[in-house]
KELOFI-218617 format. One record per residue (C-alpha): residue in one letter; chain; residue number from 1; x, y, z. Coordinates in nm, 2 decimals. Example, Ala and Ser with C-alpha at 12.3 -4.5 7.8 and 13.67 -1.06 7.14 Angstrom:
+------+------+-----+--------+--------+--------+
| code | unit | pos |      u |      v |      w |
+------+------+-----+--------+--------+--------+
|    A |    A |   1 |   1.23 |  -0.45 |   0.78 |
|    S |    A |   2 |   1.37 |  -0.11 |   0.71 |
+------+------+-----+--------+--------+--------+
//
This chain:
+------+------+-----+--------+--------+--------+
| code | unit | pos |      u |      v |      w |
+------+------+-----+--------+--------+--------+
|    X |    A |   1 |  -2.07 |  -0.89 |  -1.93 |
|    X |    A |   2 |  -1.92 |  -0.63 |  -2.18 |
|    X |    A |   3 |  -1.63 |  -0.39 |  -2.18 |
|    X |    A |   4 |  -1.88 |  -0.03 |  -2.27 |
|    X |    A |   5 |  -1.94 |   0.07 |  -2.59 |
|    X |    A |   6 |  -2.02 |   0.35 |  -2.34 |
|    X |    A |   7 |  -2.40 |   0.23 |  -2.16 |
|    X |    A |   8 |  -2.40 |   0.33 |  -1.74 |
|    X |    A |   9 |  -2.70 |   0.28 |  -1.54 |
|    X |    A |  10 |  -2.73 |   0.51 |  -1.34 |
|    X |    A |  11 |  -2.39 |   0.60 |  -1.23 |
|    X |    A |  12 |  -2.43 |   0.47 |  -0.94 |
|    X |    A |  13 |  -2.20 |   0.26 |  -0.68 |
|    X |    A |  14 |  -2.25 |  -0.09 |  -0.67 |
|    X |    A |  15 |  -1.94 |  -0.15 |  -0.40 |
|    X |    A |  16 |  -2.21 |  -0.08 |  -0.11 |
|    X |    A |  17 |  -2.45 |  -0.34 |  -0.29 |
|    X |    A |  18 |  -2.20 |  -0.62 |  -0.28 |
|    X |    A |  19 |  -2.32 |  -0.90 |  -0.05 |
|    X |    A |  20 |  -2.05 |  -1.18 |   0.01 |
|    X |    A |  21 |  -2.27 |  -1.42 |   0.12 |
|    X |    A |  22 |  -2.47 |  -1.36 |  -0.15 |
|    X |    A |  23 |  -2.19 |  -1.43 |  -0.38 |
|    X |    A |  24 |  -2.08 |  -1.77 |  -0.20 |
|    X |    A |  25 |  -2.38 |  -1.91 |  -0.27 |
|    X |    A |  26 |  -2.43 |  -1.84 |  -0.61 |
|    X |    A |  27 |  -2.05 |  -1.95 |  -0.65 |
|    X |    A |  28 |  -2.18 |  -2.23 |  -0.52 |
|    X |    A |  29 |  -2.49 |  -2.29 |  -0.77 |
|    X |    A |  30 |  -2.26 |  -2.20 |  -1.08 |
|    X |    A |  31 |  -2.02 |  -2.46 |  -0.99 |
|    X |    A |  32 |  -2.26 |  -2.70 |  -0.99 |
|    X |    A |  33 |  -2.39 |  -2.56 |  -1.29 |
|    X |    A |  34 |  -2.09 |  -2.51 |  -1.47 |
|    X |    A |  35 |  -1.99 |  -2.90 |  -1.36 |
|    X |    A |  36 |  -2.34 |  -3.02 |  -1.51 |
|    X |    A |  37 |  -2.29 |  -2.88 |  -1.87 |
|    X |    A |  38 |  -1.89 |  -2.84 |  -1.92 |
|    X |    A |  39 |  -1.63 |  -3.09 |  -1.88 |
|    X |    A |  40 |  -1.35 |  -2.94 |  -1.70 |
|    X |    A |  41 |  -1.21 |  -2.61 |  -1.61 |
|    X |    A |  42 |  -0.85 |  -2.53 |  -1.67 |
|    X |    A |  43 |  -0.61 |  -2.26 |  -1.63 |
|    X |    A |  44 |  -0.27 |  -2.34 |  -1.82 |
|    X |    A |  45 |   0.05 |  -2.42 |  -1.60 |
|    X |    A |  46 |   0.24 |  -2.02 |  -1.75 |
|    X |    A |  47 |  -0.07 |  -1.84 |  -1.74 |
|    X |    A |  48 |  -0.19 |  -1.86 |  -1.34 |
|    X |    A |  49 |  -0.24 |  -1.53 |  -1.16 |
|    X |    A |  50 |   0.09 |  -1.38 |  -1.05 |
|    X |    A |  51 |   0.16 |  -1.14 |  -0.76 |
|    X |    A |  52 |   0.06 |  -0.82 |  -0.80 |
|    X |    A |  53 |   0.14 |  -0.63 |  -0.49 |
|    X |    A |  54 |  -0.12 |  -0.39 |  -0.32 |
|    X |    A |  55 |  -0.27 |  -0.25 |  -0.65 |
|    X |    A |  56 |  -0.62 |  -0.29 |  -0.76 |
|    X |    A |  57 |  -0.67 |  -0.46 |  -1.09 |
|    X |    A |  58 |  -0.80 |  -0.46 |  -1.40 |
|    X |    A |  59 |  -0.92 |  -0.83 |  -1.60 |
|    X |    A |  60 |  -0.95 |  -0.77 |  -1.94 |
|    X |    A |  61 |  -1.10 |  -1.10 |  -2.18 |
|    X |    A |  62 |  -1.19 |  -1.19 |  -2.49 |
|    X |    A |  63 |  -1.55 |  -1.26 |  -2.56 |
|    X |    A |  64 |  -1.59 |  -1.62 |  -2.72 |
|    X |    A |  65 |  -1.92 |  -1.69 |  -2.63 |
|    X |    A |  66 |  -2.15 |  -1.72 |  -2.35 |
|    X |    A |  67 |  -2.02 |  -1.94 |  -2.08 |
|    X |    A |  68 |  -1.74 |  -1.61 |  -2.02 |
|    X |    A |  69 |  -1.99 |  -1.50 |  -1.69 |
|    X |    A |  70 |  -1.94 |  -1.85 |  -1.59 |
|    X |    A |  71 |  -1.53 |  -1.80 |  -1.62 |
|    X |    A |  72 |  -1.55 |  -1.48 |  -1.46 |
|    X |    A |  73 |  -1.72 |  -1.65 |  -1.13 |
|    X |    A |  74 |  -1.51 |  -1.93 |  -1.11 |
|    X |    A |  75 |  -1.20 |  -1.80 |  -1.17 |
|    X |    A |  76 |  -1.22 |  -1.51 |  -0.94 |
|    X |    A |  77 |  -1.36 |  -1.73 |  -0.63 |
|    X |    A |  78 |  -1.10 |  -1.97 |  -0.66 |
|    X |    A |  79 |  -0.81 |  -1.81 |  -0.77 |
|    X |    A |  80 |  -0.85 |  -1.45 |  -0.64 |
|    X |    A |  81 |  -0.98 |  -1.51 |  -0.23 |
|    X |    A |  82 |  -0.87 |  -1.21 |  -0.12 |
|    X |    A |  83 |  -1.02 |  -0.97 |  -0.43 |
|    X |    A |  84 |  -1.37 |  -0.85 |  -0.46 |
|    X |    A |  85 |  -1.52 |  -0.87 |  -0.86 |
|    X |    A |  86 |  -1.70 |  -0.63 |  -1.01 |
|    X |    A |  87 |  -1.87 |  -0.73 |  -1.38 |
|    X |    A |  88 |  -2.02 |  -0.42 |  -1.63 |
|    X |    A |  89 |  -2.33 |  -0.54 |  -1.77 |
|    X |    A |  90 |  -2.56 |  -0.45 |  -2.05 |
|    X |    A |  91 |  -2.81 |  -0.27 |  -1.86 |
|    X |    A |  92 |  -3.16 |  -0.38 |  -2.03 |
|    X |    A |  93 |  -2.97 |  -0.75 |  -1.94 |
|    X |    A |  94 |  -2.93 |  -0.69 |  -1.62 |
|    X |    A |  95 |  -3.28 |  -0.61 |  -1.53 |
|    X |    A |  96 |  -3.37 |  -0.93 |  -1.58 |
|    X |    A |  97 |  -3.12 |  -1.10 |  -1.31 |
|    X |    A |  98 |  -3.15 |  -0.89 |  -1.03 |
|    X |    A |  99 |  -2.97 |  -1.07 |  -0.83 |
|    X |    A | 100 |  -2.67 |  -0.99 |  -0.99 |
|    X |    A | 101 |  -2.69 |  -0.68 |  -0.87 |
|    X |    A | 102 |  -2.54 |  -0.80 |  -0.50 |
|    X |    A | 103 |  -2.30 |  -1.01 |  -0.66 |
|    X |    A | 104 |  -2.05 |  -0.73 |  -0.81 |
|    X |    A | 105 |  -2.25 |  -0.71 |  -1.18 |
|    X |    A | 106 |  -2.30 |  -0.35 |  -1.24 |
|    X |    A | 107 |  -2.53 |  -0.19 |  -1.54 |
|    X |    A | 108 |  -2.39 |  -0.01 |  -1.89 |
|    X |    A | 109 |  -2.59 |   0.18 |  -2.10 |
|    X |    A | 110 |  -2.43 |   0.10 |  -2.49 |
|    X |    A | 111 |  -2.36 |   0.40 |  -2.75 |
|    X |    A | 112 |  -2.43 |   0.70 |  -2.57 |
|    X |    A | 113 |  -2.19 |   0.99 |  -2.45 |
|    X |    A | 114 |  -2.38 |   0.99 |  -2.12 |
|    X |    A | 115 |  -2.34 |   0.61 |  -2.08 |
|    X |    A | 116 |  -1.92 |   0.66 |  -2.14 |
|    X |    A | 117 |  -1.91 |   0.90 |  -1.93 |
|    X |    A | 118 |  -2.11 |   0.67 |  -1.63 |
|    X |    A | 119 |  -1.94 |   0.39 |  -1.68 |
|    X |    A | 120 |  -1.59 |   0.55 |  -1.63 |
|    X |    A | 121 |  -1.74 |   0.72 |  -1.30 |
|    X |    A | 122 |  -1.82 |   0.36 |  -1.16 |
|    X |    A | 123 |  -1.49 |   0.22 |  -1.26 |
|    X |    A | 124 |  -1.30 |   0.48 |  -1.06 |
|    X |    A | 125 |  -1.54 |   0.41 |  -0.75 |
|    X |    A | 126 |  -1.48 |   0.04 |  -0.80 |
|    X |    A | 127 |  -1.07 |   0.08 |  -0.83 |
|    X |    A | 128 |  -1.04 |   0.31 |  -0.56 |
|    X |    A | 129 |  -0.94 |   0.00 |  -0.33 |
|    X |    A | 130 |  -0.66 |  -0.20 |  -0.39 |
|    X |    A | 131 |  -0.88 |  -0.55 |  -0.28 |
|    X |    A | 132 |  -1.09 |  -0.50 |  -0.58 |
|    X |    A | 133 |  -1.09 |  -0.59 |  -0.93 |
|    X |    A | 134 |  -1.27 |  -0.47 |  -1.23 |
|    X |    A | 135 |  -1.35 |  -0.78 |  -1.51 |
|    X |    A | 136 |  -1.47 |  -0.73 |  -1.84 |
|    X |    A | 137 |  -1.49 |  -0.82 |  -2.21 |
|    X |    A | 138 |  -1.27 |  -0.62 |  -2.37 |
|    X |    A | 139 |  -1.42 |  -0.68 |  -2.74 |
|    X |    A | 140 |  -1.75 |  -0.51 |  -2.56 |
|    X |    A | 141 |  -1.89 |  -0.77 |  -2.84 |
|    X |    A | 142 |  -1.90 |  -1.15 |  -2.90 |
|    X |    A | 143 |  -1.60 |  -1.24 |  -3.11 |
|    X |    A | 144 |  -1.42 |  -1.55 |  -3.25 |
|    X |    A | 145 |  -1.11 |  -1.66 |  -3.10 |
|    X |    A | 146 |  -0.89 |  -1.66 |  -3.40 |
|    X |    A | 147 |  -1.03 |  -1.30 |  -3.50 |
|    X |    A | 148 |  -0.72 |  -1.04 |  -3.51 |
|    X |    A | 149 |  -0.65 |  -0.80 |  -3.44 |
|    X |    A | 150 |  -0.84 |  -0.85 |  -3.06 |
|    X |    A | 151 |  -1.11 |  -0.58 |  -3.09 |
|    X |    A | 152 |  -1.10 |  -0.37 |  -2.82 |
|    X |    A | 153 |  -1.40 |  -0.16 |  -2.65 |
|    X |    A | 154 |  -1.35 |   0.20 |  -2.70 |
|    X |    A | 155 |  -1.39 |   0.27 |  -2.32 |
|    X |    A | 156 |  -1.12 |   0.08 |  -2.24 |
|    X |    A | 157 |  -0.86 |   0.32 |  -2.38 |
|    X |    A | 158 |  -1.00 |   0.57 |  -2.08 |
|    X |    A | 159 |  -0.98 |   0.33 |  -1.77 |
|    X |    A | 160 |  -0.59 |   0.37 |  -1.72 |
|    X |    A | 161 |  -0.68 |   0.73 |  -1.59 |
|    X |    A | 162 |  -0.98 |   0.63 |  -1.39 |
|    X |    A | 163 |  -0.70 |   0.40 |  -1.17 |
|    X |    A | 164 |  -0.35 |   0.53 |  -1.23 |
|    X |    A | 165 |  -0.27 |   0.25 |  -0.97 |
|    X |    A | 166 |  -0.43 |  -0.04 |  -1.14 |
|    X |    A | 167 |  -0.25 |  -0.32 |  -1.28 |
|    X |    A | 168 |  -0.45 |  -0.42 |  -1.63 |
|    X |    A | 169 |  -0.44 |  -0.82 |  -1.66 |
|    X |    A | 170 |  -0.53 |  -0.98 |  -1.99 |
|    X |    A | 171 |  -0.72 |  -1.28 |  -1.96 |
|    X |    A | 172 |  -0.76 |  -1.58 |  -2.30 |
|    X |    A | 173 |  -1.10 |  -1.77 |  -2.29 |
|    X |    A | 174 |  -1.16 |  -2.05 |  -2.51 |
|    X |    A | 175 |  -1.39 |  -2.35 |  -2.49 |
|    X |    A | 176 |  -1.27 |  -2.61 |  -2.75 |
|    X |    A | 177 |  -1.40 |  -2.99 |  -2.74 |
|    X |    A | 178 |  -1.12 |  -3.22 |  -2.66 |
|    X |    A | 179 |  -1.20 |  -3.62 |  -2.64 |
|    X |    A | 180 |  -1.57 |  -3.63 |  -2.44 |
|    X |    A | 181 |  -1.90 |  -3.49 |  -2.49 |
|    X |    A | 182 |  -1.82 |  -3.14 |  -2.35 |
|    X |    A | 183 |  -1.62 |  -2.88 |  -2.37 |
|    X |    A | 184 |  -1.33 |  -2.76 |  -2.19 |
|    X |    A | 185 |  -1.32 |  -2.41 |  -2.05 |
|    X |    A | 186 |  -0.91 |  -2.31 |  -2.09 |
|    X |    A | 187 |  -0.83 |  -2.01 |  -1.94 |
|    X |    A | 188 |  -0.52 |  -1.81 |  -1.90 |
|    X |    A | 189 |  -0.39 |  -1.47 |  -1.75 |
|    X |    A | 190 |  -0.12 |  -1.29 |  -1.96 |
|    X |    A | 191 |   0.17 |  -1.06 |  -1.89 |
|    X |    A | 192 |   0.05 |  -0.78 |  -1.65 |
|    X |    A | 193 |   0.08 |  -0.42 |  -1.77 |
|    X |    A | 194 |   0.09 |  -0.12 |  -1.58 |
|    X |    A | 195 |  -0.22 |   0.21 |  -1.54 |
|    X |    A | 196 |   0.04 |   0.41 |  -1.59 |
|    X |    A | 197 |   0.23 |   0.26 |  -1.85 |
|    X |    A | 198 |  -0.09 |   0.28 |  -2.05 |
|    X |    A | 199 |  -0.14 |   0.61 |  -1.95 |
|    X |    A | 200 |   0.16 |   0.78 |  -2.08 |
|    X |    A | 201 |   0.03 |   0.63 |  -2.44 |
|    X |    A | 202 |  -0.14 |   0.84 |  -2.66 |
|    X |    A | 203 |  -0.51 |   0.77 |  -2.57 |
|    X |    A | 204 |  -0.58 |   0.60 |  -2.97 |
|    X |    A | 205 |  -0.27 |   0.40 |  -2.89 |
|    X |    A | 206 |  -0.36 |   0.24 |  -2.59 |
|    X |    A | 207 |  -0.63 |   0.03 |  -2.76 |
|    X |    A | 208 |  -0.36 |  -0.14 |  -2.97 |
|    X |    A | 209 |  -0.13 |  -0.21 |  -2.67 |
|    X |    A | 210 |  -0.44 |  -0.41 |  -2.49 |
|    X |    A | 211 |  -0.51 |  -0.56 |  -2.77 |
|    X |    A | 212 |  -0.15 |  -0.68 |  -2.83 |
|    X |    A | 213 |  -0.14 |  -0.82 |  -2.53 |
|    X |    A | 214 |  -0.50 |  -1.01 |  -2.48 |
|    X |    A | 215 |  -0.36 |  -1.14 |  -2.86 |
|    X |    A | 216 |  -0.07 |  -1.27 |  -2.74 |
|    X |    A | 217 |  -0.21 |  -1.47 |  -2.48 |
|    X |    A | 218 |  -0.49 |  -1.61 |  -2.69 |
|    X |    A | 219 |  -0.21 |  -1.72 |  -2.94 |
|    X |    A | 220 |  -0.02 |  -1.92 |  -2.67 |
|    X |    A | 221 |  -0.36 |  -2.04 |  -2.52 |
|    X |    A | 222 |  -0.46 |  -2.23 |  -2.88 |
|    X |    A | 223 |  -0.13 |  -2.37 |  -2.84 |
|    X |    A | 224 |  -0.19 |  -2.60 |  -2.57 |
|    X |    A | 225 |  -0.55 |  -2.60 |  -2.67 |
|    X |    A | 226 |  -0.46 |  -2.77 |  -3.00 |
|    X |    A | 227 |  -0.19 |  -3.02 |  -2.80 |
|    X |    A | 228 |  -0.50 |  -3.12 |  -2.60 |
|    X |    A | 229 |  -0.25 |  -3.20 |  -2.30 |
|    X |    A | 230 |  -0.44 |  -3.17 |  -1.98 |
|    X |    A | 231 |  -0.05 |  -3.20 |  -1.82 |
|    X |    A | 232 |  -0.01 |  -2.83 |  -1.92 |
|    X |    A | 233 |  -0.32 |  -2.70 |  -1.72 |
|    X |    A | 234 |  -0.40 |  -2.69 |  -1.37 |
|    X |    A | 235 |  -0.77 |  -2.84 |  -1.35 |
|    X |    A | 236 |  -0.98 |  -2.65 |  -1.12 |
|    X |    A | 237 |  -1.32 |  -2.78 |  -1.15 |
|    X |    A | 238 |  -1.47 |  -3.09 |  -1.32 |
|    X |    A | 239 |  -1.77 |  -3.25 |  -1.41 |
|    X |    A | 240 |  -1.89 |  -3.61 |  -1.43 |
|    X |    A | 241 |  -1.74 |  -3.80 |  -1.77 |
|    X |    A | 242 |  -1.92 |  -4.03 |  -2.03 |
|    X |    A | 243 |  -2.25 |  -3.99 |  -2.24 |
|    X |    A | 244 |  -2.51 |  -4.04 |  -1.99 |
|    X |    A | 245 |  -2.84 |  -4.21 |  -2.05 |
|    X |    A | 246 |  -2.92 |  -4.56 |  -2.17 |
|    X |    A | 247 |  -2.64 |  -4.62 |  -2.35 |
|    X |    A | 248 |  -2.36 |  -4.53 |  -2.01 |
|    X |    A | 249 |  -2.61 |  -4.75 |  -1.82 |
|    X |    A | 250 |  -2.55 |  -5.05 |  -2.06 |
|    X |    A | 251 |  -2.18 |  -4.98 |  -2.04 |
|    X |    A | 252 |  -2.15 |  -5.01 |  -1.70 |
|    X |    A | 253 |  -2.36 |  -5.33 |  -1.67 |
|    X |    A | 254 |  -2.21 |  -5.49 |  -1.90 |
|    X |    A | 255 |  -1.85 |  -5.34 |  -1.76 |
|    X |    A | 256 |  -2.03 |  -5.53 |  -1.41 |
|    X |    A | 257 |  -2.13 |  -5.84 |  -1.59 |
|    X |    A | 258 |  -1.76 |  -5.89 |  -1.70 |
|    X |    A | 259 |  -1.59 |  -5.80 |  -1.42 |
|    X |    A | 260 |  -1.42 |  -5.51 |  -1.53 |
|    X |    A | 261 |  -1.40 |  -5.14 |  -1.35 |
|    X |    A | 262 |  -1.64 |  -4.93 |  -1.55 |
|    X |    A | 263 |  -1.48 |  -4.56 |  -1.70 |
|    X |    A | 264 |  -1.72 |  -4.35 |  -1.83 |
|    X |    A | 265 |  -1.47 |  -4.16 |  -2.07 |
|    X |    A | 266 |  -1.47 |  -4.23 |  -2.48 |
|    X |    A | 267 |  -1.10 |  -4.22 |  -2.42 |
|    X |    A | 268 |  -0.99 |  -4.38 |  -2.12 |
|    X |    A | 269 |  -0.61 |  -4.33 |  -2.23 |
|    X |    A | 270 |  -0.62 |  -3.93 |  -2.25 |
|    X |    A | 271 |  -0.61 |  -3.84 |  -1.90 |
|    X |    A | 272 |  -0.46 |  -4.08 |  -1.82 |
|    X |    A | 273 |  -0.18 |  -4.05 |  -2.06 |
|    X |    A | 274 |  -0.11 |  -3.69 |  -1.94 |
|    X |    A | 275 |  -0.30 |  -3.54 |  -1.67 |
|    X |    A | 276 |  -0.13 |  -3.60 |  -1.33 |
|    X |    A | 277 |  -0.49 |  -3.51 |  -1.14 |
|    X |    A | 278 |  -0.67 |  -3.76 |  -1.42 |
|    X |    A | 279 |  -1.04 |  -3.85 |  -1.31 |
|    X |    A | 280 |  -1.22 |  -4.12 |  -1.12 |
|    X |    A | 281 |  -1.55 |  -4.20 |  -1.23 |
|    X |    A | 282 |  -1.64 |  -4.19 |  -0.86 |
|    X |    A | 283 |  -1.57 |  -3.82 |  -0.81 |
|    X |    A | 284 |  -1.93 |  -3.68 |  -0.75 |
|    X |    A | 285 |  -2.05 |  -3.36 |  -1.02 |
|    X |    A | 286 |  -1.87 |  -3.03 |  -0.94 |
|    X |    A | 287 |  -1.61 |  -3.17 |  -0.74 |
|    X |    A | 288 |  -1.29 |  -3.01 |  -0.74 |
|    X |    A | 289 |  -0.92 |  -3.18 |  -0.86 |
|    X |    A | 290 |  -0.71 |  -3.23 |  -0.59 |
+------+------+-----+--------+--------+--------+
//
């Protein structure tokens, strides 16, 4: 779900496509999906959404790898109600989930002038309300998370003229492994900046400034990524804990046999320890902190 090299499909106007019944359901199916393969998802404490006022906006991430979709879905459902998503997509990708197609996830056509040209032409459709947002990945490319400077698409440095109104958001993905088996998906949204403040750049200026600021974020993410302190996150989703299999069902026998309450976790102490939501092994898969 890349920022455009340049690719449109098309040129056409996925807003009318948009089904949102269609979208709670596959919220649904990649929560549980997300809550199968992924420990927890968490947005640090500084970086939740702020108010933006009446403006349509603008999600700009990194691209660490490929669980980003999965980020984009969650993060918008649960922390954006009142905001319809729209996605870019690589067009020969999207063919192959058609579905996505009534979910906001529109086609790009990569390294062509004509493609450019399209994708800009949906953008401005898609911002022309100020209920909607446009996500992306900005690098338009997978990238590490410690590369620098962020590599920015070249079609983004156009998009602050598309929506003069929009409010550009950066938004740090990372997915490190902590204590357990999975990984943790930490998220965070950075300072906002201004269409128009981007627009009064000079256009091979403005990649820098996004960049700048999607770097900054990511550099305050690893922070409390490397602190592993679930206290400084708010933890929107989880999934179940422990290794599974033969040897988690010898564990809790013999946790049964003793007498003792049976935790699933390698480290019992680390949520405990800091994170004021910590888990019970009883919660079922995919359901939410509280």
């Amino acid at each position: 779900m890349d920022a455009p090299a340049g690719k449109g499909m098309g040129g056409g106007n996925p807003v009318p496509l948009y089904d949102p019944r269609r979208m709670a359901f596959f919220h649904y199916m990649f929560s549980r999906f997300f809550a199968k393969h992924m420990r927890a998802a968490r947005v640090a404490r500084w970086g939740m959404p702020r108010e933006y006022g009446d403006r349509p906006l603008v999600v700009f991430a990194n691209h660490p790898g490929w669980w980003d979709g999965v980020a984009f879905m969650l993060l918008s459902r649960r922390l954006f109600p009142g905001r319809t998503m729209f996605i870019p997509m690589d067009a020969a990708s999207l063919t192959r989930y058609g579905f996505m197609t009534r979910i906001g996830v529109f086609g790009i056509e990569g390294g062509t002038p004509r493609g450019a040209v399209a994708f800009l032409r949906t953008a401005k459709l898609v911002l022309a309300a100020p209920d909607r947002m446009l996500w992306m990945n900005a690098p338009g490319r997978f990238s590490d998370v410690r590369e620098r400077p962020v590599p920015i698409a070249s079609g983004m440095s156009r998009l602050p003229e598309m929506a003069p109104d929009a409010v550009f958001v950066p938004l740090a993905l990372d997915y490190p492994f902590w204590t357990e088996r999975k990984a943790e998906m930490l998220c965070a949204f950075g300072d906002p900046i201004k269409a128009a403040d981007l627009a009064a750049l000079p256009r091979d200026d403005r990649g820098a400034a996004l960049s700048a600021a999607l770097g900054a974020t990511m550099d305050r993410l690893a922070l409390d990524a490397i602190a592993r302190d679930p206290a400084r996150f708010e933890t929107l989703l989880r999934g179940p804990e422990g290794m599974g299999g033969v040897w988690q069902l010898w564990r809790r026998i013999r946790s049964t046999m003793r007498g003792e309450r049976f935790d699933p976790r390698h480290d019992p102490t680390h949520d405990s320890k800091h994170d004021p939501s910590k888990h019970d092994s009883r919660h079922e898969p995919g359901q939410e902190a509280r």
